[in-house]
Structure formats: structure tokens, C-alpha cells
C-alpha positions as CSV (number, residue, x, y, z in Angstrom):
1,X,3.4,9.3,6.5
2,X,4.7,8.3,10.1
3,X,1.7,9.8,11.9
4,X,-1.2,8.4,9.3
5,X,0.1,5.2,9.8
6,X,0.6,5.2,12.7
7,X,-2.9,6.7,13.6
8,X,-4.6,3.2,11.1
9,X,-2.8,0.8,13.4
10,X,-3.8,2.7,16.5
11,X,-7.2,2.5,15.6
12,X,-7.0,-0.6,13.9
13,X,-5.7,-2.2,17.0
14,X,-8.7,-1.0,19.2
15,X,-11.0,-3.3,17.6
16,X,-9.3,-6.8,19.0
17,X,-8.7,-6.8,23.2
18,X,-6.0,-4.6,24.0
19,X,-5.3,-5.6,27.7
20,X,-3.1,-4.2,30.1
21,X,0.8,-4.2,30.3
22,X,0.7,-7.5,32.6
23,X,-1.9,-9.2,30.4
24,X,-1.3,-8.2,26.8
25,X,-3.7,-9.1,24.4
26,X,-3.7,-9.3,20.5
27,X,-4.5,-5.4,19.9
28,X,-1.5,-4.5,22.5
29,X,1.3,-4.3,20.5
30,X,0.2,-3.1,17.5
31,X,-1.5,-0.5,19.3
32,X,1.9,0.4,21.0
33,X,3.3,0.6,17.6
34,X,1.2,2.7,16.5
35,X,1.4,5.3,19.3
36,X,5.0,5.3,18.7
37,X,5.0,5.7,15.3
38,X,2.6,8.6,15.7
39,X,5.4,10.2,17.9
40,X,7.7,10.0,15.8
41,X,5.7,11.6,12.9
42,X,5.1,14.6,15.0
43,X,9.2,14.8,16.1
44,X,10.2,15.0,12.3
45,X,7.3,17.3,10.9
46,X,8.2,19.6,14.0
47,X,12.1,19.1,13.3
48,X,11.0,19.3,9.5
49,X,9.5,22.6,10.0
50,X,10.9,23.9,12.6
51,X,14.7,25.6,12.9
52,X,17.7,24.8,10.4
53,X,20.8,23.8,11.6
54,X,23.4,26.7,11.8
55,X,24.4,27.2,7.9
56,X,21.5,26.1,6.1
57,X,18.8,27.5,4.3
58,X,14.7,27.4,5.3
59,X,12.9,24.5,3.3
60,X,12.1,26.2,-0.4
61,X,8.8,26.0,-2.2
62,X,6.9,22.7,-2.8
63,X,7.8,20.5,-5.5
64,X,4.8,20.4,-6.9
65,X,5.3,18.6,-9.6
66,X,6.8,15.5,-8.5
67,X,4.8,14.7,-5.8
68,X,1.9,15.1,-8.7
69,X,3.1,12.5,-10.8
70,X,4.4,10.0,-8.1
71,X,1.5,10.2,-6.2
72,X,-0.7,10.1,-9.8
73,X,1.8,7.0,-10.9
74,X,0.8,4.9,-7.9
75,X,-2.9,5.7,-8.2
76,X,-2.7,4.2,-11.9
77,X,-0.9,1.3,-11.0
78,X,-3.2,0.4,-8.7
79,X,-6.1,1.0,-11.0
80,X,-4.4,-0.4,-13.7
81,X,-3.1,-3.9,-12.1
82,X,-6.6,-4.7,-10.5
83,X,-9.1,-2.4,-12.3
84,X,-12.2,-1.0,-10.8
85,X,-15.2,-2.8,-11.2
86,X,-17.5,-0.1,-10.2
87,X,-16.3,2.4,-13.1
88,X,-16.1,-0.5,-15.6
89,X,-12.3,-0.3,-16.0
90,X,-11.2,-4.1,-16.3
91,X,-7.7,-5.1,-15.2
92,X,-5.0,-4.6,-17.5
93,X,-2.3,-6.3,-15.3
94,X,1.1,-6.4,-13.9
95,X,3.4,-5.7,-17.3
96,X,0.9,-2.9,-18.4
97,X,0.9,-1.3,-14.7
98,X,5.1,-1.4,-14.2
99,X,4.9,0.5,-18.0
100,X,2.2,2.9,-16.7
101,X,3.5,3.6,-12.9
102,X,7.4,4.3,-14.8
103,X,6.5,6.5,-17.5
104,X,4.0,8.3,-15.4
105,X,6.6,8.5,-12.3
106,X,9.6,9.4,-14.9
107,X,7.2,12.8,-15.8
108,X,8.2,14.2,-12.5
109,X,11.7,14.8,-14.0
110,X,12.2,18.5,-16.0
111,X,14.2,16.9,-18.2
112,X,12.4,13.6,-19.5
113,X,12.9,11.8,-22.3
114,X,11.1,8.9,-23.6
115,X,14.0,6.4,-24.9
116,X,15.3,6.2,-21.6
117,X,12.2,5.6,-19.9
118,X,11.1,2.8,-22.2
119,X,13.9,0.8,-21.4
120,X,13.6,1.4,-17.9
121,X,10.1,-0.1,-17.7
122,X,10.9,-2.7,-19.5
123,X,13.2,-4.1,-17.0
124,X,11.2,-3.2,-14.3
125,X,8.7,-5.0,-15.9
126,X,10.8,-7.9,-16.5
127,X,12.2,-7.9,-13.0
128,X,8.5,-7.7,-11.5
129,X,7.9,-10.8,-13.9
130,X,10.5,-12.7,-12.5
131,X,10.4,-12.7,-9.1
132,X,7.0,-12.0,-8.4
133,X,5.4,-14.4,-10.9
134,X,8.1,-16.8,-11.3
135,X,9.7,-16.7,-8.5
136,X,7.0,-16.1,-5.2
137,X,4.5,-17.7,-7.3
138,X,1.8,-14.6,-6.7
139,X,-1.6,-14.7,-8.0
140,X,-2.7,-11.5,-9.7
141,X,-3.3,-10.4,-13.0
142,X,0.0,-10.2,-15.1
143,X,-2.1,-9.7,-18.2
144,X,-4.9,-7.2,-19.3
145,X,-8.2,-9.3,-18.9
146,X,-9.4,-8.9,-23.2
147,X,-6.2,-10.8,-23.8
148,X,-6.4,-13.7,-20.8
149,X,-9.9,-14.2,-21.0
């Protein structure tokens, strides 16, 4: 995660006037940052794979599972919230997304159960509603569009 973001603002940062150290221009620091965060990418996956401290076990097999439906949650949410024109799926909103991304998400557990899940969601969903829409005043979708207009 380090080194891909890293890597964006890198490139990212090439496209305004980077200067020198002296005479630093817009694309200098966040090119900088980006260097650095790189580096530090590369020092955990290398400390990541690498050697175990004296007493520990090697990494086990992927969890395969989880990062499937994590990964899968955010994708829907993301779908979901703002739709995709091109594939004709409208936007079904904020409440409708926080329900999707936490039941989808909660799948990554062995053990899940759909009581506890529910109420979960709602107050996520109820939370999101509060301080993003009520409180910061953001304007997207809370709604699916067939109900708004």
C-alpha cells in the first residue's frame, strides 16, 4: 500500500514544476513524499518477508478469504454510493452502501451471523448519516436515485 501510493504521488508530482532543493516548486514536496513513502514500502515488505524475530513462527498461508470480501465490500460501496453510468447501474446511495460494504465485509468472518451484522450497519449507517450529511454538510447521494428522483 506504502509503495503504490507512494509511486501515484511520485508520478503525480512530475506533472507540476518540481524545482531544485533551493527553489522548490509546487511538485517538490509531494514528490519528496512520495519517494519516501516508496521507501518505506519496500523496508516493511522486505522486513515483512524477510527473517522472524528469534521465537516466532514464518508468516502462514494467505487469508484468502478476508481480503476477498474486504477488498469486494469496498468495490460495492463504491459502486453502490455513486453507481456506474457506463453499465447502467444508477446510485443507490449512502444508507444502502454502509448496509452493503458491512454485510459484505462481516462475510470475511468464519463465524458470521446475520442478527449481529444488521445492527451493526444500521449504526454505521446512522453514524455516516450524522456526521457526514448533517453534520459536514456533504453533497452525495444518501438515497437510491428511483426513490429521490
Amino acid at each position: 500500500m506504502f509503495m503504490g501510493a507512494g509511486i501515484a504521488f511520485a508520478w503525480g508530482a512530475t506533472n507540476y514544476t518540481v524545482g531544485e532543493a533551493a527553489r522548490m516548486g509546487p511538485g517538490y514536496f509531494p514528490l519528496m513524499l512520495g519517494i519516501l513513502m516508496a521507501l518505506v514500502g519496500v523496508v516493511i515488505t522486505f522486513n515483512a518477508l524477510g527473517r522472524t524475530a528469534p521465537g516466532e513462527e514464518k508468516m502462514g498461508p494467505w487469508a484468502w478469504r478476508p481480503l476477498f470480501y474486504v477488498i469486494a465490500a469496498n468495490v460495492v460501496f463504491g459502486v453502490l454510493l455513486a453507481g456506474v453510468r457506463g453499465f447502467g447501474v444508477p446510485a443507490f446511495g449512502l444508507i444502502v452502501g454502509i448496509y452493503a460494504l458491512t454485510f459484505v465485509a462481516s462475510m470475511a468472518q468464519a463465524d458470521w451471523r446475520f442478527k449481529p451484522t444488521l445492527i451493526l450497519a444500521t449504526a454505521l449507517a446512522i453514524g455516516s448519516y450524522l456526521v457526514f450529511v448533517l453534520a459536514l454538510r456533504l453533497q452525495f447521494p444518501v438515497w437510491p436515485e428511483f426513490i429521490t428522483g
